[in-house]
N, C-alpha and C positions, 0 to 999 in steps of 0.2 A: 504494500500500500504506500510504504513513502516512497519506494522507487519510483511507483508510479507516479504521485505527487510530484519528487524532485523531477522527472521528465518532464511535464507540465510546464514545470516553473523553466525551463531551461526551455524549451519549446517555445515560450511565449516570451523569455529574454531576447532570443534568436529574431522573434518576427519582430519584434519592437525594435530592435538594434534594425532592424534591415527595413523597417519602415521609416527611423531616423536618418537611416541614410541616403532613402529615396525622395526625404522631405528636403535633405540638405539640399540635394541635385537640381529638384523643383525650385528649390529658393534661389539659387545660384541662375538656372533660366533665365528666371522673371527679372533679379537684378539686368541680367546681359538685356532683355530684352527692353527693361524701361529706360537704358541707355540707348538703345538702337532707336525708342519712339522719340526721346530727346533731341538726337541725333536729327532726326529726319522731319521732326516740326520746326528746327533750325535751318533745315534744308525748304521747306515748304513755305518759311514766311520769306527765306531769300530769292524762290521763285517766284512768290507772290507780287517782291517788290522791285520785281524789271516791267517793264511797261509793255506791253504788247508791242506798240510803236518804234517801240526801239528794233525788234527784229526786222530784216530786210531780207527778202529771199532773192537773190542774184543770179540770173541766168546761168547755166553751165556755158564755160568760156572752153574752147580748146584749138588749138593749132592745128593745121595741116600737118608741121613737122610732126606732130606725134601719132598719126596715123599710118597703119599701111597702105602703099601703094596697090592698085590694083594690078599692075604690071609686076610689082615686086614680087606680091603674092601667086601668080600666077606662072613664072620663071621656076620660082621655089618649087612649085606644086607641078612642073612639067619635070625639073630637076630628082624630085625623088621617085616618080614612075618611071625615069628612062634607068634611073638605079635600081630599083623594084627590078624591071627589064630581063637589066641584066646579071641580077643575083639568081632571078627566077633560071635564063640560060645557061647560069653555069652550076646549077643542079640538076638541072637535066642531063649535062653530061657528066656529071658526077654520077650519077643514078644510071644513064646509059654504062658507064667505065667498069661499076661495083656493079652491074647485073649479070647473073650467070648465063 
């Protein structure tokens, strides 16, 4: 009977200890978290106080030089099918050489 008892008692030390430790975890959260809402009604009254007005949306600006050429592109892309070509030709007679 007091074995049983003392289990109890140590059963129910156990869950209290490990409920204090999941209260601590909780507390520790909430801290982080009422610093993150601090944090970001700081950030909210600083967005609040730029003016709409103030923003300008600016056309996209961009140069010719930083485009491809349609000729360039085109040279390139004749360039790697006469390469194609001729990698294709020379396994075929690689393949004709090694056939029995």
């Amino acid at each position: 009977m007091i074995k049983a008892l003392i289990g109890y008692v140590v059963s129910l030390l156990v869950i209290i200890t490990m409920f204090a430790i999941v209260l601590q975890d909780f507390n520790e959260q909430m801290e982080t978290n009422k610093v993150m809402i601090t944090m970001l009604k700081a950030d909210i009254k600083n967005l609040e106080s730029i003016q709409l007005e103030s923003i300008k949306v600016e056309p996209h600006k961009h140069s010719n030089e930083m485009l491809v050429k349609k000729d360039d592109y085109e040279k390139d892309l004749y360039n790697l099918n006469w390469q194609l070509k001729a990698i294709e030709e020379r396994v075929i007679e690689l393949q004709r050489y090694h056939s029995p």
